[in-house]
Backbone as CSV, one residue per row, in Angstrom:
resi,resn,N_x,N_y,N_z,CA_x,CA_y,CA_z,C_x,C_y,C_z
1,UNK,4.119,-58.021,-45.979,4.347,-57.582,-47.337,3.144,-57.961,-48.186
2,UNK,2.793,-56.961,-48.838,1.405,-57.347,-49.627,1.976,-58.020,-51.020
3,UNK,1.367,-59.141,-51.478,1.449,-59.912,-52.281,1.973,-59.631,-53.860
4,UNK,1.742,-58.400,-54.242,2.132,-58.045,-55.683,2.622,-56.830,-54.981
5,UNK,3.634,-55.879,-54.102,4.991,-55.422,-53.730,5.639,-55.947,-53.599
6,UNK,7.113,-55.784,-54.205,8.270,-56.252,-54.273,9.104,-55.536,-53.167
7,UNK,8.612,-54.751,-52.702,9.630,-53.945,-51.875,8.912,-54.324,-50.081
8,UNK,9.778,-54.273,-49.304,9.395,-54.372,-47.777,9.439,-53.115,-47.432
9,UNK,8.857,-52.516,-46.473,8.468,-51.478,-45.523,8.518,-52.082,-44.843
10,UNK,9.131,-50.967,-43.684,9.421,-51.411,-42.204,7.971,-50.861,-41.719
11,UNK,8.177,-50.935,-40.385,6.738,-50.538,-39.815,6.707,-49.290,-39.447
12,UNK,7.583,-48.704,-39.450,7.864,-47.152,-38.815,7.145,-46.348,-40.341
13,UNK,7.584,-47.211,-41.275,7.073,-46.297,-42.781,5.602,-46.575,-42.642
14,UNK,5.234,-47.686,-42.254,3.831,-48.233,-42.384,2.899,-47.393,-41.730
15,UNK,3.148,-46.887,-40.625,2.342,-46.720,-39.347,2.319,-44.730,-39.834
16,UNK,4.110,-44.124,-40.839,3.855,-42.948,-41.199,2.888,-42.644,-42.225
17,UNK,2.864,-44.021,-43.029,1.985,-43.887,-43.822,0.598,-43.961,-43.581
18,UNK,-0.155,-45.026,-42.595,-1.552,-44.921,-42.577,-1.920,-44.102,-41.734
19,UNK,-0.817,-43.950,-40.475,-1.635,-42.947,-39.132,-1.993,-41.307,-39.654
20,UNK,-2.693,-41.127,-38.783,-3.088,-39.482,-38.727,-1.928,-39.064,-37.513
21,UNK,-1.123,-37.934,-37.930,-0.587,-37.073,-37.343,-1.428,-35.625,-37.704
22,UNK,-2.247,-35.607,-36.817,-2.976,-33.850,-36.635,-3.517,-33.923,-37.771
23,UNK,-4.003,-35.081,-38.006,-5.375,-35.622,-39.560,-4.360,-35.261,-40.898
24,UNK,-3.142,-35.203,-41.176,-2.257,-35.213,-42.006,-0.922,-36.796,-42.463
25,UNK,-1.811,-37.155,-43.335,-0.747,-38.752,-43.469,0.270,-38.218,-44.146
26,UNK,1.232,-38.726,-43.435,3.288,-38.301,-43.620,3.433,-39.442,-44.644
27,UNK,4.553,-39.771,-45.442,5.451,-40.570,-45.115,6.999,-39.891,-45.420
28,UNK,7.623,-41.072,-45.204,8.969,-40.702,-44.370,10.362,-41.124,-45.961
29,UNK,10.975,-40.364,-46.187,11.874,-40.970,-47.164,13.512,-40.459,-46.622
30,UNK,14.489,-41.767,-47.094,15.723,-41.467,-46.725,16.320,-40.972,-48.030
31,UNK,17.177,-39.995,-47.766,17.690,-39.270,-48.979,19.423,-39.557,-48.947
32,UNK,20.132,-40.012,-49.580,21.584,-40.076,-49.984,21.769,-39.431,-50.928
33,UNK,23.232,-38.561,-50.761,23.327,-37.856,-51.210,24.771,-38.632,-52.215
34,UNK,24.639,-38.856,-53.386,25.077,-40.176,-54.042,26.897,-39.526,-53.966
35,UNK,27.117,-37.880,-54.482,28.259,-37.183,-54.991,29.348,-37.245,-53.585
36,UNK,29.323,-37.783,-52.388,30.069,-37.462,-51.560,30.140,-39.180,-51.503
37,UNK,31.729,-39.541,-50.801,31.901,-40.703,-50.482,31.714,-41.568,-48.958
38,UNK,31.417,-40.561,-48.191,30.877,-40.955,-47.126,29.083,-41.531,-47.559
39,UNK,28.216,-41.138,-48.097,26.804,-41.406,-48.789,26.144,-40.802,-47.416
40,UNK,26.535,-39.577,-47.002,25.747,-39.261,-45.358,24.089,-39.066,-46.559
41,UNK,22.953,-39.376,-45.329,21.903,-39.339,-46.134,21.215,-38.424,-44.679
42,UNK,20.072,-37.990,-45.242,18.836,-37.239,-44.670,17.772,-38.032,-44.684
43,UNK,17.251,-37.646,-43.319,15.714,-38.599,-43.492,14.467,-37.778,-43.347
44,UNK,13.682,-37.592,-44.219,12.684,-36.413,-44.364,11.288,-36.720,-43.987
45,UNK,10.082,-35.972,-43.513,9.122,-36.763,-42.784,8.298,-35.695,-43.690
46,UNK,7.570,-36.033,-44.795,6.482,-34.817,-45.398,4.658,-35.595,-45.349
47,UNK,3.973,-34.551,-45.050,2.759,-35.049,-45.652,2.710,-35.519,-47.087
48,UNK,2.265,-36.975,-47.171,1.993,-37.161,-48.653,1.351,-36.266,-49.811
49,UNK,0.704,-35.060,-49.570,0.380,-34.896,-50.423,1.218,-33.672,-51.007
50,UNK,2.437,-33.469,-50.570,3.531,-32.692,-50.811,3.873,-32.537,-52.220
51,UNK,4.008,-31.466,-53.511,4.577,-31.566,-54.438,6.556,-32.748,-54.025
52,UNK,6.020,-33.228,-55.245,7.865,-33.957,-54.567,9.090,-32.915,-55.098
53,UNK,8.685,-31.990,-55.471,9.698,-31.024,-55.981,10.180,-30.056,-55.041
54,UNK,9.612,-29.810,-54.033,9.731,-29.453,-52.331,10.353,-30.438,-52.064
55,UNK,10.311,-31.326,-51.880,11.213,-32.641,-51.379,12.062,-32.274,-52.173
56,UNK,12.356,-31.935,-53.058,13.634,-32.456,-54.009,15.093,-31.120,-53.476
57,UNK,13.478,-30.205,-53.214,14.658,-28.443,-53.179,14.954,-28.674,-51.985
58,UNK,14.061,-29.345,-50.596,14.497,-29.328,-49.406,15.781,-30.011,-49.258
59,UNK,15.679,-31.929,-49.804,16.671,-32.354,-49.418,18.227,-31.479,-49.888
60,UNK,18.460,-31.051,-50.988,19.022,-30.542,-51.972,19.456,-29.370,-51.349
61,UNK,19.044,-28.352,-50.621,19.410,-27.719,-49.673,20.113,-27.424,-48.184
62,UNK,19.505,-28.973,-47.237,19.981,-29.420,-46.459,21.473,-29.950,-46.677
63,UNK,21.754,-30.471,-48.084,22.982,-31.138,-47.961,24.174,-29.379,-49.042
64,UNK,23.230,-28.676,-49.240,24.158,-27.852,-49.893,24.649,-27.562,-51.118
65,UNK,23.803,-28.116,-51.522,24.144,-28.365,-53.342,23.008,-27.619,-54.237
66,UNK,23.210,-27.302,-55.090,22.399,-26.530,-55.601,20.744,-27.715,-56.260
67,UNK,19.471,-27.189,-56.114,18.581,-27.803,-55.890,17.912,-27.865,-57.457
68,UNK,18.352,-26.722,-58.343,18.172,-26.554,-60.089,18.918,-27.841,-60.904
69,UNK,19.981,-28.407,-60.039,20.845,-29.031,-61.080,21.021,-30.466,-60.615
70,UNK,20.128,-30.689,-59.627,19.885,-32.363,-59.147,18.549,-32.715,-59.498
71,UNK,19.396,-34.133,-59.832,18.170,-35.068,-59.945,17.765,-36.416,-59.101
72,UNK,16.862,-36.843,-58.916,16.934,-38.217,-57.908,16.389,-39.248,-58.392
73,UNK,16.670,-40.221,-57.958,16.940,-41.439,-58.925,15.961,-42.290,-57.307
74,UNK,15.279,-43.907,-57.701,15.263,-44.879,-56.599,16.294,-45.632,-56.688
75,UNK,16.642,-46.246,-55.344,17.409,-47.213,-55.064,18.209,-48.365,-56.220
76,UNK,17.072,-48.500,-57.773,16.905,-49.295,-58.768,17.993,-48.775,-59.712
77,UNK,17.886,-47.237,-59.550,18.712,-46.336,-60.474,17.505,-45.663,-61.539
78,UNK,16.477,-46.213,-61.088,15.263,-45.561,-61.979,14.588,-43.803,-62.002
79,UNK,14.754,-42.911,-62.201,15.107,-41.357,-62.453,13.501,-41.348,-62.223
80,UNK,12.972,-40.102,-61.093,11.818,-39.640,-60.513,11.063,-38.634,-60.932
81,UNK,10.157,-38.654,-61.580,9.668,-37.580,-62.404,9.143,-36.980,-60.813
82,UNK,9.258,-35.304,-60.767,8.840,-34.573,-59.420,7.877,-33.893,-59.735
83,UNK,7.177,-34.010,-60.752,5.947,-33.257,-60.813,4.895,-34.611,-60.605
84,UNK,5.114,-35.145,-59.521,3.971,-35.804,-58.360,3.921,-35.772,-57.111
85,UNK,2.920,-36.451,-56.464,3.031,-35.860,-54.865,4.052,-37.044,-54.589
86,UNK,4.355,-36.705,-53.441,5.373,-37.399,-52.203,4.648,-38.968,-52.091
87,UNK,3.289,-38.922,-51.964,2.810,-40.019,-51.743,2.794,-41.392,-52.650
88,UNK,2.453,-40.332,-53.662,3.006,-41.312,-55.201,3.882,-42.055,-55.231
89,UNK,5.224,-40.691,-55.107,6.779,-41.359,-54.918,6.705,-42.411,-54.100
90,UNK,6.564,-41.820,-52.813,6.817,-43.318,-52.153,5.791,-44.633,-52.357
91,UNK,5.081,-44.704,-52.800,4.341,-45.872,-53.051,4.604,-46.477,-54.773
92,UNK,5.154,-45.447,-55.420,6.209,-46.503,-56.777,7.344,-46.611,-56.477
93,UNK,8.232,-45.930,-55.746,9.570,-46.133,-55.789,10.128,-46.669,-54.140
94,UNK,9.473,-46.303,-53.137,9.695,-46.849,-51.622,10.278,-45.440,-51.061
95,UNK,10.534,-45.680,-49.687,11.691,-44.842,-49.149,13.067,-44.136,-49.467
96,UNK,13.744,-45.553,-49.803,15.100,-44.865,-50.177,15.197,-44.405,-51.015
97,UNK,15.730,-43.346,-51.530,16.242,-42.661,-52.537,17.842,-42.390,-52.406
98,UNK,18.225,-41.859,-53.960,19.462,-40.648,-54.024,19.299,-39.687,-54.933
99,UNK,19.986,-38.141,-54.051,20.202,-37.487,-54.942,21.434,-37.521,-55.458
100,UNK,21.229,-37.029,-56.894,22.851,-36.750,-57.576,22.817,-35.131,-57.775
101,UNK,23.505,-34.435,-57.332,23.966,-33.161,-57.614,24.721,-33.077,-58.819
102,UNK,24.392,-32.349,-59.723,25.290,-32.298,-60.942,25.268,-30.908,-61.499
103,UNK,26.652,-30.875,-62.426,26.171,-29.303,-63.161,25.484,-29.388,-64.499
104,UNK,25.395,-30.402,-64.990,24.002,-30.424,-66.297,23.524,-31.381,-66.150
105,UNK,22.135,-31.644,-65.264,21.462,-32.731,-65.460,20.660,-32.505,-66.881
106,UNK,20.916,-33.797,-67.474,20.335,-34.294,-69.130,20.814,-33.214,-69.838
107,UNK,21.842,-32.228,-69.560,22.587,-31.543,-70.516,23.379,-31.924,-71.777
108,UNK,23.248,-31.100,-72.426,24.686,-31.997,-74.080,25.742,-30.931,-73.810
């Protein structure tokens, strides 16, 4: 653990993060899907330099919910601005995530 991160990475994130796969650095994020009570989650493998808003429509799709009206939050409960790359995300917020599916996100 590097000295000023608060968060641990396992090594499987470590190794997605620095290695070259076909000269393309991944990393890897787990997605929960917060609205169901089982919390089944997805685990997604993107090149970092991925808009995270592709991440957001993929996971958001996979689980079936409409991808316009979720938002995702880190582990903290802290809300993910997606107009950054994947790589970003995971290096301020870590791996885990959730989405919340809703019908008015920040609606009145």
């Amino acid at each position: 653990q590097h000295p000023r991160c608060s968060r641990r990475h396992t090594p499987v994130q470590i190794n997605n993060k620095m290695s070259k796969a076909a000269g393309v650095q991944k990393v890897t994020f787990k997605i929960v899907l917060t609205s169901d009570p089982k919390l089944p989650f997805k685990v997604l493998n993107v090149p970092e330099s991925t808009n995270f808003t592709n991440v957001v429509r993929f996971a958001a799709e996979e689980f079936k919910v409409p991808h316009e009206t979720s938002a995702i939050i880190s582990n903290d409960g802290v809300g993910i601005n997606t107009s950054q790359s994947a790589g970003n995300v995971f290096l301020k917020h870590g791996s885990e995530l959730r989405l919340i599916p809703r019908d008015r996100v920040g609606g009145c």
